[in-house]
N, C-alpha and C positions, 0 to 999 in steps of 0.2 A: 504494500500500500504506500511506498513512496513516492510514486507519480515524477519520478526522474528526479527528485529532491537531496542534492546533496552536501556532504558538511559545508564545504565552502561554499554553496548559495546561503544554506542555515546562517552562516555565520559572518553574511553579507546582509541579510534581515533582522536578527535578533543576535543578543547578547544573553548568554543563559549563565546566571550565578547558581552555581549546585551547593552554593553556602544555605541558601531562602529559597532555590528552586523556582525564584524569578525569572522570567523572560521581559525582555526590555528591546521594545522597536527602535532599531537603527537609520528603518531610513520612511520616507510619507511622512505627513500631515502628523502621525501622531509618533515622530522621530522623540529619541528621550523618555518616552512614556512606558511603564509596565505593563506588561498585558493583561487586561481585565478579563475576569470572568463575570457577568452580569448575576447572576445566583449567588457567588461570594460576596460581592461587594454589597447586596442589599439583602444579607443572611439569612436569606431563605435557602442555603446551601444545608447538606448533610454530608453523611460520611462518601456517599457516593458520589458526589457533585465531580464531575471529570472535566478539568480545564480544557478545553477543546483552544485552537490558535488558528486560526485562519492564515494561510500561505498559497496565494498561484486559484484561489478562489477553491479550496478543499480547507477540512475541517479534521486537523492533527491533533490527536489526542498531546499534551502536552508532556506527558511520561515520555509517547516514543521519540518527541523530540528531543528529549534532553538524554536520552540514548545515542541519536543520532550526530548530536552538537558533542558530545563526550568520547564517544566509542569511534564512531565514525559512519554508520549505518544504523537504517531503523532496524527493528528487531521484529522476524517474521514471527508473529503473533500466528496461533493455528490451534487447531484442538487439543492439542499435547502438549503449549508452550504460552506464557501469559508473563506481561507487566506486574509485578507485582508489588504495591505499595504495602511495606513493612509493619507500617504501623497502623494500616488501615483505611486511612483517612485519604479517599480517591482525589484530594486537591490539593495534599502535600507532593509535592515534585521535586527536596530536596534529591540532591545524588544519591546520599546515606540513605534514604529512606525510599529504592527501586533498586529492585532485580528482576532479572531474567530467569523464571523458573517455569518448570512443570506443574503439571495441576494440582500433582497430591503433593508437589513442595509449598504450594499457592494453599490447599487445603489444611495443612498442619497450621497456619496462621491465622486461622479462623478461628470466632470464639466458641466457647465450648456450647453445644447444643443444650437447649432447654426441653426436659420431661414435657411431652405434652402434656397438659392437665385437663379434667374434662368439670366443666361447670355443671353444678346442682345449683338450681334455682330453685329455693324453696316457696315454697307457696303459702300464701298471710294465712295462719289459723285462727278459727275465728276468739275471739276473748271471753274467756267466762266470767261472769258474774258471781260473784259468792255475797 
C-alpha cells in the first residue's frame, strides 16, 4: 500500500520526531505545522483513534509512516503481520511504542479477557403489609 511513496519523498513532506511521534509539514500552506488528527484535537478520540496523514491524495495510517521515514519502507501489513502499538493507545506513534509483529505476538498485548456474566433482572415483589 505505498502507492510508489518513498523515504526520501517522506522526508521531503514531513519531519517525523519518534521522541512525541509527531509528524510536522514541511512544505504547502500548512509548512511548520503538526499534523492534526481532527478526533484528537476535539477529544472525542479513544484508544482506537488511528492518525491517518494525507500524502499524493491517499490516506496513510501514520504508524506505517513512521516505519517508512525510520526503517526505510512501509511494512507489508497482511493477515499474519500487523503495526502494532505497545501500549495500546492507536494514536500514540512514538518509535518506542511500534512494532512489527504477528498476530499472536499482537494478541499476547491484549488485555486480559473478561468472564462473560449473564444478568438476572429481578422482578419488584410486591410489599407486605403487617
Amino acid at each position: 500500500m505505498d502507492f510508489g511513496l518513498t523515504q526520501e519523498e517522506l522526508k521531503k513532506q514531513l519531519h517525523y520526531d519518534p521522541l512525541t511521534g509527531v509528524f510536522t509539514r514541511l512544505t504547502g500552506i500548512r509548512k511548520g505545522l503538526p499534523v492534526r488528527c481532527w478526533k484528537i484535537d476535539h477529544g472525542v478520540h479513544d484508544r482506537f483513534t488511528r492518525v491517518k496523514i494525507l500524502i499524493w491524495g491517499v490516506n496513510f495510517p501514520a504508524s506505517h509512516l513512521a516505519f517508512l521515514y525510520m526503517v526505510g519502507k512501509i511494512p507489508q501489513v497482511s493477515s499474519e503481520m500487523h503495526v502494532d502499538h505497545i501500549n495500546r493507545l492507536a494514536w500514540d506513534n512514538r518509535w518506542e511504542n511500534l512494532r512489527f509483529v504477528t498476530i499472536s505476538e499482537n494478541l499476547k498485548n491484549g488485555s486480559p479477557r473478561k468472564k462473560y456474566k449473564t444478568r438476572v433482572y429481578k422482578t419488584p415483589q410486591p410489599q407486605s403489609t403487617v
